[in-house]
KEKE-3310 file (N, C-alpha, C; in steps of 0.2 Angstrom, whole numbers, plus 5000, padded with zeros to 4 digits):
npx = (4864:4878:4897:4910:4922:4915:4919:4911:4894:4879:4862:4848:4850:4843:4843:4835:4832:4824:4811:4796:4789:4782:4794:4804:4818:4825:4841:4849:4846:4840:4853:4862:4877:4893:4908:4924:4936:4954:4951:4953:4947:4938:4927:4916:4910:4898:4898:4888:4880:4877:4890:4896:4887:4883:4897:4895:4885:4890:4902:4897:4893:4880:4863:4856:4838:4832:4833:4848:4865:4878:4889:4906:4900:4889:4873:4867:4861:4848:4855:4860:4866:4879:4882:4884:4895:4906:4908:4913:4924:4931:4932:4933:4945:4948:4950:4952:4949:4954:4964:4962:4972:4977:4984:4994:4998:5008:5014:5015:5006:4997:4993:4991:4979:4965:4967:4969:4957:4950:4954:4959:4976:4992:4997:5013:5014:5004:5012:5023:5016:5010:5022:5029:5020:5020:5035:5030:5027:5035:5039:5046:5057:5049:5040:5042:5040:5028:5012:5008:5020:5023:5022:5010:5009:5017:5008:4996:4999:5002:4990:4985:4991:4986:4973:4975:4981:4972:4969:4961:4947:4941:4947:4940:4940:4940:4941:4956:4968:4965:4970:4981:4997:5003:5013:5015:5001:5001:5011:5005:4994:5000:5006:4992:4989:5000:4998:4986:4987:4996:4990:4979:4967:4950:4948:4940:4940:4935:4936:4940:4950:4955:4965:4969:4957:4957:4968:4964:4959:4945:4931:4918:4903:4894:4878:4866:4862:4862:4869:4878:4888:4898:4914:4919:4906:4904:4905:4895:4883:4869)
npy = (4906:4911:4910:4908:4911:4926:4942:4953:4955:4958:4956:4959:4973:4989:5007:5022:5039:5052:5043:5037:5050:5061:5064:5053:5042:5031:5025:5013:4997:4983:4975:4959:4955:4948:4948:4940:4938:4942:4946:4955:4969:4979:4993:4997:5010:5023:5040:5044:5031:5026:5021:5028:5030:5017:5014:5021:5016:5003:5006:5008:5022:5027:5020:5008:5008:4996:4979:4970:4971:4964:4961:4953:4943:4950:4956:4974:4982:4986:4991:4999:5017:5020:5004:5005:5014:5008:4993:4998:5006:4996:4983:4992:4999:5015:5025:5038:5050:5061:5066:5069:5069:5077:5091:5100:5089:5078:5066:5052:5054:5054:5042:5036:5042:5035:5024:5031:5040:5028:5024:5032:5042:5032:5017:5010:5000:5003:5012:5003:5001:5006:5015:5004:5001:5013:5010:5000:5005:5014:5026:5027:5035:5048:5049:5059:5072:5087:5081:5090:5092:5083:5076:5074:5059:5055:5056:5051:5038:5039:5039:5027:5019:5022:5019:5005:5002:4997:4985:4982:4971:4974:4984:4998:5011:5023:5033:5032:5037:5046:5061:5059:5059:5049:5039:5039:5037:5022:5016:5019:5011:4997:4995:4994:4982:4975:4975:4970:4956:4951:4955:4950:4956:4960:4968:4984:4993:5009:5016:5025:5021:5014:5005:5003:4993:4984:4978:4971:4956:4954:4962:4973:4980:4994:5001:5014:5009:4996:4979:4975:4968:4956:4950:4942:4931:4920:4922:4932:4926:4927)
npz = (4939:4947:4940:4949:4943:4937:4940:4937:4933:4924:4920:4911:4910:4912:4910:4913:4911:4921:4925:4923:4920:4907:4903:4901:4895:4890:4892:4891:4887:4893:4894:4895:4900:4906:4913:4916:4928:4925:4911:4899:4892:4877:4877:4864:4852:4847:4848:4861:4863:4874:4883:4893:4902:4905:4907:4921:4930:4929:4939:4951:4953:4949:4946:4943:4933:4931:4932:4938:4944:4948:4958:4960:4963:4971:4973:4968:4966:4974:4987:5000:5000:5008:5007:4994:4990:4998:4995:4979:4983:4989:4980:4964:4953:4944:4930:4921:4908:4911:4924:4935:4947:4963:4961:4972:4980:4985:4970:4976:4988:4980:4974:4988:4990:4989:4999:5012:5008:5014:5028:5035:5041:5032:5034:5036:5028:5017:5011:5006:4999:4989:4984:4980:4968:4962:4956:4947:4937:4932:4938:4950:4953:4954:4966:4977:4972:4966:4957:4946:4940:4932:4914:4906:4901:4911:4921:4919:4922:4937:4940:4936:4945:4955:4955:4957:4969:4978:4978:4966:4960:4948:4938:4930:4912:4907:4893:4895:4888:4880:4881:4876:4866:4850:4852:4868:4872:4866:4876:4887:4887:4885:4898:4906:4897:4902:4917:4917:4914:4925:4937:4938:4936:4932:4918:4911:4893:4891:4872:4858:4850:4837:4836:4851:4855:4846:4851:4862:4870:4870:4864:4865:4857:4858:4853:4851:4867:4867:4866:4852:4846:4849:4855:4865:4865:4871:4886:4888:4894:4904)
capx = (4869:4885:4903:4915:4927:4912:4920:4903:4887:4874:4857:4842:4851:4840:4844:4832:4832:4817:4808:4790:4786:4783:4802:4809:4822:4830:4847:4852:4841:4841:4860:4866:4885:4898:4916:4929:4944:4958:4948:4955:4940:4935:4919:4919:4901:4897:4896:4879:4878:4877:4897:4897:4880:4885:4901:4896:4883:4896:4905:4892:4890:4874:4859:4849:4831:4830:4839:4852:4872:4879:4898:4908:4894:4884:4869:4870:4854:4844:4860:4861:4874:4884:4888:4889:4901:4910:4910:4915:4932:4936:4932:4933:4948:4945:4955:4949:4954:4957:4968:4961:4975:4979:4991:4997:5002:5015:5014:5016:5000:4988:4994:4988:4971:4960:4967:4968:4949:4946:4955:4963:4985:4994:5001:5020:5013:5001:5017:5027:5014:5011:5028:5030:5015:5026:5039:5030:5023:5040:5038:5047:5061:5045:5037:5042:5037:5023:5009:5007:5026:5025:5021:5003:5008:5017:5005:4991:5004:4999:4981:4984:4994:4983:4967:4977:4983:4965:4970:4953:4945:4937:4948:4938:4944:4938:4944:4962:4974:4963:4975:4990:5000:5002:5019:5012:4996:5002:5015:5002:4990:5004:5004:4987:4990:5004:4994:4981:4993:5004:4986:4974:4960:4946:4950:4936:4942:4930:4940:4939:4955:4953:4970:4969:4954:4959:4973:4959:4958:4938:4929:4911:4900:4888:4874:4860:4860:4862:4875:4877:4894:4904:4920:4918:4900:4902:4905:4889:4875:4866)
capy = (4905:4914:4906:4910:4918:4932:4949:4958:4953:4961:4953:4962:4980:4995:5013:5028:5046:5054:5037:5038:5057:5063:5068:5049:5044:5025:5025:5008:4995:4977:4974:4955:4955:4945:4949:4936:4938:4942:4949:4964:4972:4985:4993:5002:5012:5030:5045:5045:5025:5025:5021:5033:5029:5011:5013:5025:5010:4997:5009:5010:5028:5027:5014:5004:5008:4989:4973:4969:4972:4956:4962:4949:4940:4951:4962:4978:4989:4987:4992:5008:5022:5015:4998:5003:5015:5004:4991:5002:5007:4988:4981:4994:5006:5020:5029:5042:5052:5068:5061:5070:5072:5083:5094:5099:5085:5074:5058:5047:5053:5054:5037:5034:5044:5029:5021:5036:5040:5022:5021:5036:5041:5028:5014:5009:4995:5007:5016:5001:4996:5013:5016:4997:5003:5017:5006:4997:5011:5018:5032:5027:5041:5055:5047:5066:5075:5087:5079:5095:5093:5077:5076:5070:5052:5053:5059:5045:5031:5040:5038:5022:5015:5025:5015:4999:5002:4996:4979:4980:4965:4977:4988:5003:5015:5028:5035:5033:5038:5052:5065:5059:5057:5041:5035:5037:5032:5015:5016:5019:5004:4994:4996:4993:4974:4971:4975:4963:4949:4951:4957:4948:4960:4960:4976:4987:5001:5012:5019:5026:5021:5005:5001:5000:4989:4979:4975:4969:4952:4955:4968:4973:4984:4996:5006:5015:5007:4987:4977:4974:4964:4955:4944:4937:4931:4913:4925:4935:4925:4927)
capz = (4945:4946:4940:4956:4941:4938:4944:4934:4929:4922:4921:4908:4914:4913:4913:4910:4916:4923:4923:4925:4917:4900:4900:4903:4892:4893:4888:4892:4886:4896:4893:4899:4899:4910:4913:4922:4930:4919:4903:4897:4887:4874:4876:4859:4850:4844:4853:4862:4861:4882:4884:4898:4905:4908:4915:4926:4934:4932:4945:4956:4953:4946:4949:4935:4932:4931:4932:4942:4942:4953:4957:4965:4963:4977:4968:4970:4966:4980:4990:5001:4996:5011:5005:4987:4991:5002:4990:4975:4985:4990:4972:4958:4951:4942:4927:4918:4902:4914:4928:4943:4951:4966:4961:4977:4983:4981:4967:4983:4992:4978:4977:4993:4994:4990:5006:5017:5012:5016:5035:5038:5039:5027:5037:5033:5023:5013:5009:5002:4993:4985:4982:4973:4963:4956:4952:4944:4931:4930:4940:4956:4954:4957:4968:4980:4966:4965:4954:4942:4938:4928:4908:4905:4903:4918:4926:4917:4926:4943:4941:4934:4952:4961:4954:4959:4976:4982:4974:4965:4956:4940:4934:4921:4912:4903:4887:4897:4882:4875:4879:4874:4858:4849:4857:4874:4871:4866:4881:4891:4884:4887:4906:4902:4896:4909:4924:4917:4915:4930:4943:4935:4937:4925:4914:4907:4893:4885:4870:4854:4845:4835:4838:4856:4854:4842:4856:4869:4869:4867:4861:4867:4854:4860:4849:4854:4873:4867:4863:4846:4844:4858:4850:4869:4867:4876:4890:4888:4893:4909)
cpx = (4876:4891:4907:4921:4924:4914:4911:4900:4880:4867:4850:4842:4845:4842:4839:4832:4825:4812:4801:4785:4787:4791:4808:4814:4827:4837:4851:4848:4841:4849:4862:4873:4888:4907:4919:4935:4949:4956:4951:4950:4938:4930:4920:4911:4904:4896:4888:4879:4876:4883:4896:4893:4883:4891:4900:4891:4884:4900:4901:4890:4884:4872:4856:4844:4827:4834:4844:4860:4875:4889:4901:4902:4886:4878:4869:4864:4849:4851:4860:4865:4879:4889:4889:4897:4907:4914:4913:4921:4935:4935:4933:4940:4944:4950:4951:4953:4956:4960:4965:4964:4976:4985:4995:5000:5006:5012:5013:5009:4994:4990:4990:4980:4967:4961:4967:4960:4946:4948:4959:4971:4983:4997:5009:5018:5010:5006:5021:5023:5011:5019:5031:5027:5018:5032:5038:5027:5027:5043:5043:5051:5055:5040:5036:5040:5029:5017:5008:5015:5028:5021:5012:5002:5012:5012:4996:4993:5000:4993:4981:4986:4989:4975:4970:4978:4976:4966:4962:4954:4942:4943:4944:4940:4940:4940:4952:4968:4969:4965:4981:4992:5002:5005:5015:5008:4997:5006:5009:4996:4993:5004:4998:4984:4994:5000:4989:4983:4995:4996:4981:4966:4957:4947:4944:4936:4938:4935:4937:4943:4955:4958:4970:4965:4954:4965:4972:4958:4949:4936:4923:4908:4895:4884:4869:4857:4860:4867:4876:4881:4897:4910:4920:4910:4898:4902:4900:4884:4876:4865)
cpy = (4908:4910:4911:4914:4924:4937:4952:4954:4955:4958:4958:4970:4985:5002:5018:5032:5050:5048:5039:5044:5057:5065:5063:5046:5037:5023:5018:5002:4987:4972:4966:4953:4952:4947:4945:4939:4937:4942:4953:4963:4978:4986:5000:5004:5021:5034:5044:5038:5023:5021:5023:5032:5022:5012:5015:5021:5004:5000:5010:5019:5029:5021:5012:5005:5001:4985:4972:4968:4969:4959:4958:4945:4942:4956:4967:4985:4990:4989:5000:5011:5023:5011:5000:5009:5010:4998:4992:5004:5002:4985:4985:4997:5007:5024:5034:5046:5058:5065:5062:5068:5077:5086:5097:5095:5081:5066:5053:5048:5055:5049:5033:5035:5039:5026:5027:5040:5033:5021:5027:5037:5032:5025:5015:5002:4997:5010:5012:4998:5002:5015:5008:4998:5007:5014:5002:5000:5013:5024:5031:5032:5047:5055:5056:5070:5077:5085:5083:5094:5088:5079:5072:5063:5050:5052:5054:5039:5032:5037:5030:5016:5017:5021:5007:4997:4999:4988:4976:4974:4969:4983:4995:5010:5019:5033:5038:5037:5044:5057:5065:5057:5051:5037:5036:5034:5025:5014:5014:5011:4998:4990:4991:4983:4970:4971:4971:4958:4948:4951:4949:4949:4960:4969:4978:4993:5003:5017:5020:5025:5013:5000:4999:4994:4983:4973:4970:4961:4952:4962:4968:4980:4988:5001:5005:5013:5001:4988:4974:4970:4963:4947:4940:4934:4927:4918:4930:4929:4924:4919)
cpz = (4943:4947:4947:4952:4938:4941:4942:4930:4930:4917:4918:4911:4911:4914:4911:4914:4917:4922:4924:4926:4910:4899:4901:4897:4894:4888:4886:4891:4889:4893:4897:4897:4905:4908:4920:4923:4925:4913:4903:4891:4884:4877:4870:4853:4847:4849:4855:4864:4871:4886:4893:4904:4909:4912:4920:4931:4936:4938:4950:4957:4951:4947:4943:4938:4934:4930:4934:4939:4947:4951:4962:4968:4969:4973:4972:4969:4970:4986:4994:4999:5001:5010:4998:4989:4993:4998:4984:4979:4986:4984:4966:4958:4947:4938:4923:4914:4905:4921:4934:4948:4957:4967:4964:4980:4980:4976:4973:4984:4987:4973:4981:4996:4992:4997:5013:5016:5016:5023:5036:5036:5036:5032:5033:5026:5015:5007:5006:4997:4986:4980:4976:4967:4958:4953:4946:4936:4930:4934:4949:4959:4957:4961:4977:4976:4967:4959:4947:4939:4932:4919:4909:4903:4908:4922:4925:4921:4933:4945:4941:4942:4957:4961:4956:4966:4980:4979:4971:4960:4949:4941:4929:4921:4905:4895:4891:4894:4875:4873:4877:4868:4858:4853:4865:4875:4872:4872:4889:4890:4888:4893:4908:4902:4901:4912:4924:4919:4923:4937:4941:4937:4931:4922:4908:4901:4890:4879:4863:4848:4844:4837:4846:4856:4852:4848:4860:4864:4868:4868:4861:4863:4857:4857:4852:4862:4872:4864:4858:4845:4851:4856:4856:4872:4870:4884:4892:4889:4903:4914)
residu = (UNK:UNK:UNK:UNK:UNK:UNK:UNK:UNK:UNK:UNK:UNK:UNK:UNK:UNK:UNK:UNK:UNK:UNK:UNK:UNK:UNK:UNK:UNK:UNK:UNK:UNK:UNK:UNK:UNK:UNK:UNK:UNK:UNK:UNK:UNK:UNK:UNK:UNK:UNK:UNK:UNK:UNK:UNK:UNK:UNK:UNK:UNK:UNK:UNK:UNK:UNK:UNK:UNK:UNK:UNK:UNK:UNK:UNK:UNK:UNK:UNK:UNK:UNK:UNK:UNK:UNK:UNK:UNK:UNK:UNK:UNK:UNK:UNK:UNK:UNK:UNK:UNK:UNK:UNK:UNK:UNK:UNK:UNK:UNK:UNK:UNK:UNK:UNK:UNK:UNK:UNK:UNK:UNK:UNK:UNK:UNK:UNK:UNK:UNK:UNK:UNK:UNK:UNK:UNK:UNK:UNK:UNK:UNK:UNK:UNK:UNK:UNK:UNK:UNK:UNK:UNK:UNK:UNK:UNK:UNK:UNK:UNK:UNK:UNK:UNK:UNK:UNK:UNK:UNK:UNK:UNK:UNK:UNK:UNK:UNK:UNK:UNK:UNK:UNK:UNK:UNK:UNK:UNK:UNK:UNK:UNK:UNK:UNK:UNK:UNK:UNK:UNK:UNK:UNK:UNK:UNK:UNK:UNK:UNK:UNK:UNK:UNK:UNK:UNK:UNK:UNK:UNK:UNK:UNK:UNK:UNK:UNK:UNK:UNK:UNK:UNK:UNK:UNK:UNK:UNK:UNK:UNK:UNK:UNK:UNK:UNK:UNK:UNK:UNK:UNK:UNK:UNK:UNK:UNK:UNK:UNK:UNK:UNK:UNK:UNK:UNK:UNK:UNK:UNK:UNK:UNK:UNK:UNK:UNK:UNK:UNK:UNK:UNK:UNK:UNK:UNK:UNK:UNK:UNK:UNK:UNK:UNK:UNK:UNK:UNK:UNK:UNK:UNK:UNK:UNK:UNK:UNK:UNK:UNK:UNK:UNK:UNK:UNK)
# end
């Protein structure tokens, strides 16, 4: 049965590529993990360990092989690429170690592109809550600012508002502080922690620096496609 504070839960997960020919290849081996609301969490392994693979199924970008990914406690693998989309834009952000920004446009509207693909023009509401977003990251001065003009942890803040603006329930975030030197790194982590506290969205980060991790109220190990260590294990069980 699912707890009502469950954002994600993943139940005997499964991933393999090519499944079903001599060339299949399971990356991700029956994983049961739970994440509540208001967790901020490592997810921290070796290169190869399928880091990349899971998130990239916890976003709905990708589908399990087998076993069910219960988001908002609704399942989600038998789902058409309709509704997962649809639910992936009303429940998840998205940060990643490269900003994908669009550097034409202004900080303000790539900001807003989450809601302008979701409905079209940005209402007046859209736009005060975009531009609060940036406040709250620091950035509210460049908010007319093209995107290319900022420093690369300004420019991590953007993505970081721009994943927000969608007032998601999961948070995840990709080796977010990969490119940046220590001081902002940690500046940027920061952010990071507040927006946990203050949203209280379940926060997913995949990272490599022990320090960040160590910072994470828990810390989920992953080798080989299983979970080897999880400091929040009363929270891991199915």
């Amino acid at each position: 049965m699912s707890d009502p504070e469950d954002v994600l839960r993943l139940t005997g997960l499964r991933k393999a590529y090519n499944p079903g020919t001599p060339l299949e290849l399971e990356v991700l081996h029956g994983l049961d993990l739970r994440l509540q609301r208001g967790e901020l969490t490592a997810l921290i392994g070796p290169s190869g360990s399928g880091k990349s693979t899971l998130l990239n199924v916890i976003g709905l970008l990708d589908s399990p092989t087998d076993g069910e990914l219960y988001l908002l406690g609704r399942p989600t693998r038998d789902m058409n690429d309709e509704a997962r989309t649809r639910l992936r834009n009303e429940a998840i952000g998205f940060v990643f170690q490269f900003h994908h920004l669009i550097s034409a446009f202004s900080v303000l509207d790539n900001v807003l592109m989450p809601l302008m693909i979701r409905h079209g023009k940005p209402t007046a509401e859209d736009i005060e809550l975009a531009r609060g977003l940036l406040a709250e990251v620091g950035l509210a001065d460049f908010a007319g600012q093209k995107a290319n003009q900022l420093s690369g942890g300004q420019q991590q803040r953007v993505a970081i508002a721009r994943a927000l603006v969608t007032r998601p329930a999961l948070l995840l975030a990709d080796e977010p502080t990969g490119n940046l030197d220590t001081r902002t790194a940690e500046s940027v982590f920061e952010l990071f922690r507040r927006i946990n506290r203050e949203y209280g969205c379940a926060v997913l980060v995949v990272t490599h620096d022990p320090r960040l991790s160590s910072s994470c109220r828990r810390s989920i190990e992953l080798v080989d496609g299983r979970i080897v260590s999880d400091s929040g294990e009363a929270f891991n069980q199915p």
